[in-house]
N, C-alpha and C positions, 0 to 999 in steps of 0.2 A: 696149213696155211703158209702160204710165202710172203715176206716179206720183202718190197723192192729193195733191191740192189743187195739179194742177201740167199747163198744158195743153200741146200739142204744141210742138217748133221752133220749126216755120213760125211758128206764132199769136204765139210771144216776142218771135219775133226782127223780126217785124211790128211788136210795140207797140215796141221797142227804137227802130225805125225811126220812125214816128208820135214819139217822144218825142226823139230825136236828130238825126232830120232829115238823119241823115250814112251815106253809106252803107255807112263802114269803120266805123262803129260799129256799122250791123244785120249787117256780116258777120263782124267781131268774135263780138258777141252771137249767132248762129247757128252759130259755131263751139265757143263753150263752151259751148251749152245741147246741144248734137250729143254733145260728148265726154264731158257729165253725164248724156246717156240712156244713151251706150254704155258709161259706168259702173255706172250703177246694174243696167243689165239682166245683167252680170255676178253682182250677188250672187244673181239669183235661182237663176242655171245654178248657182253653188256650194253653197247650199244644198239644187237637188232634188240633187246627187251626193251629198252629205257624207248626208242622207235615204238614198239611194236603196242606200249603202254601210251606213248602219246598218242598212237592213233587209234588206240580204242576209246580214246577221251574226247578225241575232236568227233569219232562217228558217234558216240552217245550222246555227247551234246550239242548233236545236231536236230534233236527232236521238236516238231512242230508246236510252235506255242499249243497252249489249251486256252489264254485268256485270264484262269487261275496265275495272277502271281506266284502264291506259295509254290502250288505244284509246278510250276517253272523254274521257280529256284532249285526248287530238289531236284527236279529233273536235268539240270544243269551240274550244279553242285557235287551232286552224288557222284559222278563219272569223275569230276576233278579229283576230288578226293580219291575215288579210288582207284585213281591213276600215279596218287601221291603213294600208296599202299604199294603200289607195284613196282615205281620205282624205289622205295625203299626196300622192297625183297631184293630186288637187284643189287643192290649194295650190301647187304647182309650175301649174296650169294659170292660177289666178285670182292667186295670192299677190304683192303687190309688196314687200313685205318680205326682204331680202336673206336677213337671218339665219332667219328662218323659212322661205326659201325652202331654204336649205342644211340646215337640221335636217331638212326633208322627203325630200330626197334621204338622209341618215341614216336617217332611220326604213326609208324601200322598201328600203336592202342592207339592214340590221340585219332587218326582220323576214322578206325572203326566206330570208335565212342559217339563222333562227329555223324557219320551216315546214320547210326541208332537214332541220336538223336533226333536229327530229321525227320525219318521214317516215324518214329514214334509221333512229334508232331501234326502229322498227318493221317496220324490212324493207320499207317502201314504197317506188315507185317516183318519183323526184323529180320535182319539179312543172317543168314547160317555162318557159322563161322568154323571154321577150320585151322589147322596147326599151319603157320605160313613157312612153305617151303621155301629151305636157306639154301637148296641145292640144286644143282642146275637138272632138270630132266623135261617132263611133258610139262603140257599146261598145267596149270593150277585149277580148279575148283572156282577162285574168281574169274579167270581167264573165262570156262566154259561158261557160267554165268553170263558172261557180257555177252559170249556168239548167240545165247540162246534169246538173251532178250533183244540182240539185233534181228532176231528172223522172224 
């Protein structure tokens, strides 16, 4: 990833070199412009999730009333909630922040507990639950869950 007004490694850590003359100073310098790309290309993974989670919340709860109150609330509810769950993975996956790492982990029991709840309410069947992935890769298991109940 590029960032405006900002050219590659290599090209920095070249002029670091041209300007220092030393070579522990362009390996220096090519070690912290390395760990400031692999930073920064982190915020983009977090926000297409924290995206990709609100708009699996606004397409779920876009479901055609039934009439049923209850079942409208759940039918609403559920996808917030578990769009709360999702962005909390996301900050357990990116977050460096201890304390907000730990409220995340709070929010995914509190709001699984939350959907059980509901569900059981209604006589549904509880939702599966799975180890929530801290690390960045495929979808998740919730993720697939949602495409399957969009189609």
């Amino acid at each position: 990833m590029k960032i405006a007004g900002r050219s590659g490694t290599s090209e920095r850590a070249s002029k670091s070199w041209k300007i220092g003359r030393s070579r522990s100073v362009a390996a220096l310098c090519a070690l912290l412009f390395a760990a400031t790309a692999s930073a920064a290309e982190e915020v983009p993974s977090f926000l297409r999730e924290m995206h990709a989670a609100m708009d699996r919340m606004t397409d779920s709860m876009d479901a055609k009333p039934t009439g049923d109150v209850d079942i409208d609330f759940v039918a609403m509810m559920e996808p917030h909630h578990q769009a709360a769950i999702d962005m909390a993975v996301a900050e357990l996956r990116y977050g460096k922040n201890e304390q907000l790492r730990r409220l995340a982990q709070e929010i995914i029991v509190d709001q699984r507990q939350e959907i059980a709840a509901m569900r059981m309410a209604l006589g549904r069947p509880l939702p599966a639950t799975a180890p929530v992935p801290t690390v960045p890769g495929p979808a998740t298991a919730q993720h697939q869950h949602h495409k399957e109940r969009a189609e």
